[in-house]
Residue, then its C-alpha position, 0 to 999 in steps of 0.5 A: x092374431x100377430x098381424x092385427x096385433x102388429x097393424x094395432x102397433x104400426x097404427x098406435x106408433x103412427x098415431x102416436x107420433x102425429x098426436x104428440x108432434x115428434x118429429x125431428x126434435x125427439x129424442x133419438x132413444x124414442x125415435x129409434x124404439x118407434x122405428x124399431x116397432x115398426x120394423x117389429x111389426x113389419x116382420x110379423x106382417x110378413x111372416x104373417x103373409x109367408x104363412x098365409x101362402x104356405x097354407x093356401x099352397x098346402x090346401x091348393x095342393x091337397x085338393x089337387x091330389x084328391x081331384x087326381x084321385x077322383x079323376x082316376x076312379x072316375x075313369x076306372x068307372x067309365x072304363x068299366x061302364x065301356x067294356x060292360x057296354x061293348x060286352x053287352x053290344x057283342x052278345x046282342x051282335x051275336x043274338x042277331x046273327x044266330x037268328x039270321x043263320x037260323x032262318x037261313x037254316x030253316x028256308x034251306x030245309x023248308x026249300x029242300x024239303x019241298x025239292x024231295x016231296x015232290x021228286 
């Protein structure tokens, strides 16, 4: 609102002065207060800009903050999701060599028991 109403400004001054020809033969007090418009309105554009990136750096921030905090609970998910994994890996490591134990026992005692029937 303040920089369209300052460009409006700086453009009607602008114009202004081509349409009615005022150059160096002005007069100084309509001179000066053209030039002081169009300082005016310089200062909202810039003041205008200044806050343009004051916002864009706020919202640049927020939203690295709540990426950081996506990365975090994505992290903690995949973490989990390993353990529950590595966990899942053991117990079946661990089926498989019980049965492997297992059938080892089973042929022992089938083999000795074959040894003591026939002596």
């Amino acid at each position: 609102e303040h920089r369209e109403r300052a460009l409006g400004l700086a453009l009607f001054c602008t114009q202004w002065r081509e349409r009615w020809g005022i150059m160096a033969d002005a007069s100084k007090e309509v001179v000066q207060k053209l030039q002081l418009a169009e300082e005016q309105a310089a200062a909202i554009i810039d003041t205008a800009r200044k806050n343009r990136v004051a916002m864009l750096k706020q919202a640049k921030d927020a939203a690295e903050e709540d990426l950081k905090a996506f990365r975090v609970e994505v992290e903690a998910k995949h973490q989990k999701d390993i353990a529950a994994k590595k966990s899942t890996d053991i117990a079946a490591d661990l089926t498989v060599a019980t049965q492997k134990e297992l059938e080892e026992v089973r042929k022992d005692y089938e083999s000795n028991k074959q040894k003591e029937l026939e002596e």
